[in-house]
C-alpha positions in Angstrom: 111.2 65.2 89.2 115.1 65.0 88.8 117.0 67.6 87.4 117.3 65.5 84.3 113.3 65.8 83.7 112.6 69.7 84.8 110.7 71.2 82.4 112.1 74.6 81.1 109.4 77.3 80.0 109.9 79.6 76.8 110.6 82.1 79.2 113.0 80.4 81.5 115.3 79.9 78.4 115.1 83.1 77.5 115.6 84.6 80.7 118.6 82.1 80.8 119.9 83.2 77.7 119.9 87.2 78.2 122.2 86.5 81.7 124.3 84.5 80.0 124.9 87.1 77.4 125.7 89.6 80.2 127.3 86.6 82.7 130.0 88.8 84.1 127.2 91.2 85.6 124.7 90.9 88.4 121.4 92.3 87.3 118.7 93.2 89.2 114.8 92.4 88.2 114.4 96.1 86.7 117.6 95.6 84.2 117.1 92.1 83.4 113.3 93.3 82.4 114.9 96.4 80.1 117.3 93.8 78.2 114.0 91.5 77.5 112.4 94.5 76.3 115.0 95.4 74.1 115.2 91.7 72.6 111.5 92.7 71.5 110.8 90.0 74.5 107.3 90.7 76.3 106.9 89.2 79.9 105.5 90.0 82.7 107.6 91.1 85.7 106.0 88.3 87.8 106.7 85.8 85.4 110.2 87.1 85.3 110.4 86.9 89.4 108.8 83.3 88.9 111.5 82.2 86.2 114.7 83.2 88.7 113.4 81.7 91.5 113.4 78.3 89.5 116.4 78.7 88.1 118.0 79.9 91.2 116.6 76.5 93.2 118.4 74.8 89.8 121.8 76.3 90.1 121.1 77.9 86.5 121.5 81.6 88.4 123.1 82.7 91.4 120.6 84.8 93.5 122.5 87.8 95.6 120.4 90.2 98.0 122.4 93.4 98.3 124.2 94.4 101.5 121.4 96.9 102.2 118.5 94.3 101.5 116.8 96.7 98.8 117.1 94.8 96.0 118.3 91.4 94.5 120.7 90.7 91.8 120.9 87.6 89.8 123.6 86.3 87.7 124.2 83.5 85.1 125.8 80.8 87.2 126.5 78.2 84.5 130.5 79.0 83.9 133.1 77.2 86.2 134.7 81.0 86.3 131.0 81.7 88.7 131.5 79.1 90.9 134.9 79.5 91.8 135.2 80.6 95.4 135.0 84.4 96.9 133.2 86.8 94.4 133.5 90.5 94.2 130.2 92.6 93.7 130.4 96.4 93.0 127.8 98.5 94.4 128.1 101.1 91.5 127.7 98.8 88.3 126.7 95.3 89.6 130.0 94.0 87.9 130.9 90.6 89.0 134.7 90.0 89.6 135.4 86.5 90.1 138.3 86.7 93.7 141.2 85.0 92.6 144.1 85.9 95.8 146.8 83.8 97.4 145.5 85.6 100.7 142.1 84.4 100.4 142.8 80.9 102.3 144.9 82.7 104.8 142.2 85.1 105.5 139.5 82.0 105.7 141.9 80.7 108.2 142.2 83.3 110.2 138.7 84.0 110.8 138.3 80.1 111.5 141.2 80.1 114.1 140.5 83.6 115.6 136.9 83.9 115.4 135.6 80.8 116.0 133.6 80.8 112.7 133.8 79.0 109.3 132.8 80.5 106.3 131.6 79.5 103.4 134.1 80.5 100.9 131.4 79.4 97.9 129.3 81.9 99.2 131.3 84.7 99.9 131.0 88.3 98.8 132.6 91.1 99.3 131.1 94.6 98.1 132.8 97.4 97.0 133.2 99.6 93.9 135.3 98.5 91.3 138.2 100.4 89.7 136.0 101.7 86.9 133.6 103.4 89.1 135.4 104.5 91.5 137.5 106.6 88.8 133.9 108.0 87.3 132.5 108.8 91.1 129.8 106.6 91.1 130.8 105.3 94.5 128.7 106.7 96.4 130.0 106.6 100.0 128.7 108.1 103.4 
């Protein structure tokens, strides 16, 4: 079925519509489940898991394992600000920054001409902690 025809479940929409309420924040299964709850919204986490996976395949939500593979965060992926290239992803909050740098191409470049590999700029993270947890210590680093 084209994307035209996809059927959307009561839950899909809703789903859709708490992340796009929070769109500048990557939430993971556990968070998006306590903002359903508090919408008075009862669904089962499997039918929550079920819903993201199909909006992820849509391009409705951008699906991002962490850098330590323990959890995945997804994130409203329906404003032009999400799919601009490079994205930065703190490890503290799960804030989403969108990576807007004159540098950016050159560093792409570099790692093209120097490394022999081509990235994907659409897909690239970087992780970090953002300015706002790093001044309330919840950066955790090793």
């Amino acid at each position: 079925m084209g994307e035209r025809g996809r059927y959307r479940t009561k839950q899909q929409i809703t789903i859709l519509d708490v992340l796009k309420q929070q769109k500048s924040w990557f939430l993971t299964v556990d968070q998006l489940m306590d903002l359903l709850r508090q919408e008075g919204v009862q669904v089962g986490q499997t039918t929550v898991y079920r819903a993201l996976e199909r909006l992820a395949e849509d391009g409705k939500v951008m699906k991002l394992p962490m850098e330590d593979g323990s959890k995945i965060r997804y994130c409203y992926a329906g404003d032009e600000e999400l799919r601009k290239p490079g994205k930065l992803v703190c490890l503290g909050c799960g804030r989403f920054i969108p990576l807007e740098c004159s540098k950016l191409d050159d560093f792409m470049e570099h790692i093209c001409r120097e490394h022999g590999f081509e990235p994907d700029i659409r897909r690239s993270v970087l992780f970090g902690y953002c300015e706002g947890c790093r001044r309330t210590d919840l950066c955790k680093r090793d």
